[in-house]
Wavefront OBJ file of the C-alpha trace (Angstrom):
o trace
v 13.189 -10.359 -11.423
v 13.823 -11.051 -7.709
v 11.776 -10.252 -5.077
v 12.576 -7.838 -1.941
v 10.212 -10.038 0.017
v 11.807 -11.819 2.995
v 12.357 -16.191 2.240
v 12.378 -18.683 4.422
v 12.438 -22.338 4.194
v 10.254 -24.942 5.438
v 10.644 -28.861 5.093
v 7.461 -30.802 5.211
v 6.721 -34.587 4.828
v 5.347 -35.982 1.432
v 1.896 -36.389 3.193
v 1.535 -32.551 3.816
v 3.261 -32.065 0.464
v 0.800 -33.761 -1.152
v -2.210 -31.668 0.928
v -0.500 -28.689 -0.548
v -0.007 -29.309 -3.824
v -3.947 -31.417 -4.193
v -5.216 -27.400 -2.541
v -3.303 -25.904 -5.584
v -3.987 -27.451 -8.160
v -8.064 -28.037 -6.927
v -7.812 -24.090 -6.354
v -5.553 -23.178 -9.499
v -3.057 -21.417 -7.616
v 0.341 -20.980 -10.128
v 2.809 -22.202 -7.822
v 3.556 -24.413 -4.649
v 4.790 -20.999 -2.934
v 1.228 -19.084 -3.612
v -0.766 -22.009 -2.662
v 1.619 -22.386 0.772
v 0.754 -18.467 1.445
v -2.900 -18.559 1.343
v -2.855 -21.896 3.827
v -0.909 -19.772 6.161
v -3.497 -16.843 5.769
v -6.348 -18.991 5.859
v -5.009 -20.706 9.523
v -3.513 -17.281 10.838
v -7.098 -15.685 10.264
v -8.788 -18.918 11.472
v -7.027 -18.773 14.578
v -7.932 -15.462 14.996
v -11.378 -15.652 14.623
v -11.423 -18.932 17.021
v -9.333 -16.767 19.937
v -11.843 -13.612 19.125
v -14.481 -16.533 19.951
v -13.125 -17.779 22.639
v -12.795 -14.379 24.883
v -16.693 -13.100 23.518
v -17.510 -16.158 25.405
v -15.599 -16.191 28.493
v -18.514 -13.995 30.895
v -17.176 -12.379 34.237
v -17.524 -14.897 37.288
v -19.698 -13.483 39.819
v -17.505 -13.070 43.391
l 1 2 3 4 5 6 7 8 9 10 11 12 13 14 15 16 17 18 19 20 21 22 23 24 25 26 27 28 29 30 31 32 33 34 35 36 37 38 39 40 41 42 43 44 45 46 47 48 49 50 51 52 53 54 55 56 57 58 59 60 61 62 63
């Protein structure tokens, strides 16, 4: 059945191939493409929580 969802293709070396597929098969994920997904949702919300960081601790200079 094919999917409706957007594709897109990325080319990685066999080093970060190898991250990829040792995170799914450690976290049973059933394919390269799920394991890949949760990665990017995993850094997107990482970053987000690190740039929500950063601006709670910038404080106001005083003039």
């Amino acid at each position: 059945m094919p999917t409706q969802k957007p594709r897109y293709t990325v080319i990685v070396d066999e080093e970060l191939l190898k991250e990829i597929d040792d995170f799914r098969f450690e976290n049973r994920y059933p394919s390269r493409s799920a394991a890949t997904l949760e990665l990017i949702r995993i850094g997107i919300e990482q970053l987000k929580k690190e740039k929500e960081a950063a601006s709670s601790n910038q404080q106001p200079t005083d003039l």
